[in-house]
N, C-alpha and C positions, 0 to 999 in steps of 0.2 A: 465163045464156043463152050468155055467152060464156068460161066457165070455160075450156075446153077449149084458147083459145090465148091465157088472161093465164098469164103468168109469175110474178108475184107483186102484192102488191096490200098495201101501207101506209096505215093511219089516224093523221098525230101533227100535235101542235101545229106550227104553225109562227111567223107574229110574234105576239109575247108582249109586251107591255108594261103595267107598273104604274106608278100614280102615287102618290107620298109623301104626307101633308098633316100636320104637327104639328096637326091638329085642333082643340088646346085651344086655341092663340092666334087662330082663330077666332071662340071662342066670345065673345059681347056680355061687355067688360070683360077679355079675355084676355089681350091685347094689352099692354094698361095693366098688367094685375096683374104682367105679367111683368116689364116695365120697373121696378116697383117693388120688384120682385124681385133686382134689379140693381142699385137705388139712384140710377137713371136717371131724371131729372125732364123731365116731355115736352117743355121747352126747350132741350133737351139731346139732341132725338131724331135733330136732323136729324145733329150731328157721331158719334152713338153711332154708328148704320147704318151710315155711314160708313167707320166703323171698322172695324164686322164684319164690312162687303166688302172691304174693304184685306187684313184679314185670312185670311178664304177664299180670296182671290186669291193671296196668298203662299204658304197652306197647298198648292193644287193646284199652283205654281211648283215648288214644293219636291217635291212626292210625282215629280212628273215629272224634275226634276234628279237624284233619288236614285235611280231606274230610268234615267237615262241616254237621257230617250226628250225627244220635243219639246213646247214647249209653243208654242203658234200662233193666234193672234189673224187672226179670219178678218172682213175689214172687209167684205168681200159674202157677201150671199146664195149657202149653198151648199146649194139643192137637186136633189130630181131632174128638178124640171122646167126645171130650168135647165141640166140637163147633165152636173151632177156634184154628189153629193150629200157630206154630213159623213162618211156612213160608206162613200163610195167612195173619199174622199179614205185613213180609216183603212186600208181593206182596201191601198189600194198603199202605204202607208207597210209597213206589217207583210211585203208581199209583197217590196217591195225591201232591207229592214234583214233578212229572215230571222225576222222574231218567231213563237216558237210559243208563248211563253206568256209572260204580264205586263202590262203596259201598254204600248200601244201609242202613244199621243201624246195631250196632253191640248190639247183644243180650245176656244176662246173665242169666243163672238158676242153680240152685243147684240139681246134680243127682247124682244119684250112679254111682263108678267107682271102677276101680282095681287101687291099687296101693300098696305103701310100708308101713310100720314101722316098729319102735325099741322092741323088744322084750328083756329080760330078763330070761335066761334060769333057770330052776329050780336048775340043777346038776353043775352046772359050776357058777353059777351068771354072766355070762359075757352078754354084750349085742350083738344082733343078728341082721339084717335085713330082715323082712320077709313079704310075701305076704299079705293082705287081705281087703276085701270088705271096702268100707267109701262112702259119699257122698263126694263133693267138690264140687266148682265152675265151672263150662265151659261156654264159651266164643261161641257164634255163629256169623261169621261174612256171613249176606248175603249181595252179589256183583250180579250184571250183566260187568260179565267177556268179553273183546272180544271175544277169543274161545269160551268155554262153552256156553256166556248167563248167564241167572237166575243161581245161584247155592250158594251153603251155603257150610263154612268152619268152623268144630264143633273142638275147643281145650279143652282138660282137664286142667285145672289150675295147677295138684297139681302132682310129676312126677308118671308115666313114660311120663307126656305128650301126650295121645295116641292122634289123631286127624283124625278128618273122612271128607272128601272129597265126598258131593253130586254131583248130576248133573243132568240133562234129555237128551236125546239122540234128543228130536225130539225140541227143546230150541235147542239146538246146529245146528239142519238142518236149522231151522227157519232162524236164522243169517245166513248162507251160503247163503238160499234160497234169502232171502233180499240184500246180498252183488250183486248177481248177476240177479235182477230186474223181477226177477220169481215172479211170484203173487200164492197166495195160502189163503185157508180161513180155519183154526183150530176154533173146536168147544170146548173146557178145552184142551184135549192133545191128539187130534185127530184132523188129518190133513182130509177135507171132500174134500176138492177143491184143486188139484195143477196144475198151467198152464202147467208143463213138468214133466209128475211122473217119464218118466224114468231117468231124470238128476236129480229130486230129489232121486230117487233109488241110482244112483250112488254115490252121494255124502254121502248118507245115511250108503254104504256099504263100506265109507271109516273108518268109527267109528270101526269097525272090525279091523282093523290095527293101530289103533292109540295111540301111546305111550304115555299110561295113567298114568305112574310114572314121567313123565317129567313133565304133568299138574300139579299131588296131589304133586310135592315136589315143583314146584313153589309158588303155592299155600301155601302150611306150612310153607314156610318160612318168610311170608310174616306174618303171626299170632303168630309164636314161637320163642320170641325173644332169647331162652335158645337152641337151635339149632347151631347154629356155635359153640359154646361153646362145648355143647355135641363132637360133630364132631370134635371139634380140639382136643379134647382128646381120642379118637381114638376109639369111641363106633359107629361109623358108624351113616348114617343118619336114614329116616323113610323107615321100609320094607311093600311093601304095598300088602292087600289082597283084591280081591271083596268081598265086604260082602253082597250086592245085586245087579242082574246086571238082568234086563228085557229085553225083545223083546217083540214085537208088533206088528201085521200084521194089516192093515184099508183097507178095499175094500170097496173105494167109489162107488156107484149106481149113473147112469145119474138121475133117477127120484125115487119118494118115490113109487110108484107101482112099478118099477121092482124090489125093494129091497123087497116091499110085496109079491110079487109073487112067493118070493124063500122060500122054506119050511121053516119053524121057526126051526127045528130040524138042519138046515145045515146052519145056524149063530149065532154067540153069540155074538149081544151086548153089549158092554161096558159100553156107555153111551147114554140117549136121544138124538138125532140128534135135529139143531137148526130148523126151517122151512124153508121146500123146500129142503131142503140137506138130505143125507142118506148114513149113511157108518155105517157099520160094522166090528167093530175088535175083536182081539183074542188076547193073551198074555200070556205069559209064565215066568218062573222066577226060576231062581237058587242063592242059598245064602251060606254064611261062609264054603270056602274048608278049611280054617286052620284059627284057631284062637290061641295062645300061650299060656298056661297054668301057 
């Protein structure tokens, strides 16, 4: 209806996030077998863990000392509804050191998580291994990846290790878009100007096919130094689930009157366009098909 004064018009992913789950030490007895796997007697559970966050927490010290980037223990709450979130704190780290690619600075906060302990049955007095709620340590490592771009790697310190794998779909075209000398002008996360929308289409529509568990287990291996370990004792590696996964549509207008001129009722807006530019997008979002119990 209104073909005749969009400019162009883009469909790609935009936030993308997977979650990790070693799975097997879920499963009733998992837990335990693995521990015996180890040689670890459940009275011995509480100094093992211990250890293997002592551990993790050195290992991401170190990945960060040998990139030369910071590692930052963050004692409050940094979100965005507080003002300033984890990954705006990254994005100005990167924008004032210069980073265009590597790791950007590795982040520490204490959250809530799932994980294990030793219980004490009432009937038996024997000890048990069982589920439930704690805080802990996690480790946030933000990188500008070659594939990806900008994106963040979240570990839990303390096991089952769960670990979450961020990203942006339209961070990801950007780099494509640049590799191949395509010019384009994004307004926050919104592409307003691309010199070829239909090869940025294309390449946009190759994220649809893209084997995302080959990314998140690159990636985790690279933060979980307790991983090979796991895996050589036959608990298998991280089973991975979208936990949010966006689309996005942008129809850019040649001029800000013909984007005025299109009823207000048949666009939505996402964000203020900068001056002189005008695009309108739409988005959509589905989250957590399975999560482990």
């Amino acid at each position: 209806m209104h073909q005749d004064r969009v400019a162009g018009k883009l469909t790609c992913f935009d936030r993308v996030s997977f979650k990790g789950h070693l799975s097997r030490l879920y499963c009733p007895g998992g837990m335990k077998a693995f521990l015996d796997s180890q040689g670890v007697l459940l009275k011995d559970f509480g100094a093992y863990v211990k250890r293997t966050t002592g551990e993790s927490k050195a290992h991401v010290q170190r990945l960060a000392a040998d990139a030369g980037r910071p590692y930052v223990y963050l004692a409050d709450n940094h979100t965005k509804a507080r003002g300033r979130s984890k990954e705006d704190l990254a994005r100005e780290m990167a924008e004032a050191d210069g980073i265009t690619e590597g790791l950007i600075c590795m982040l520490a906060a204490v959250e809530p998580c799932g994980s294990f302990d030793i219980f004490r049955t009432r009937d038996t007095c024997r000890l048990e291994v069982v589920r439930r709620r704690r805080k802990c340590l996690h480790f946030y490592a933000y990188l500008i990846d070659p594939e990806p771009g900008f994106c963040h790697v979240r570990l839990q310190s303390w096991f089952p290790f769960g670990v979450q794998v961020w990203a942006n779909g339209r961070e990801w075209l950007a780099h494509r878009l640049d590799r191949r000398g395509i010019g384009y002008t994004r307004h926050a996360n919104v592409f307003v100007r691309v010199e070829r929308w239909g090869v940025a289409q294309r390449l946009a529509d190759r994220l649809a096919r893209r084997r995302w568990p080959r990314l998140a287990d690159r990636l985790a291996r690279v933060v979980n130094p307790h991983l090979a370990t796991i895996c050589r004792a036959g608990f298998g590696g991280y089973y991975w689930v979208a936990d949010q996964v966006e689309v996005a549509t942008d129809v850019a207008f040649g001029t800000r009157p013909a984007l005025e001129a299109v009823p207000s009722r048949s666009r939505t807006p996402r964000r203020r366009s900068p001056p002189r530019t005008c695009c309108a997008s739409s988005g959509a979002s589905s989250i957590r098909p399975w999560r482990p119990r």
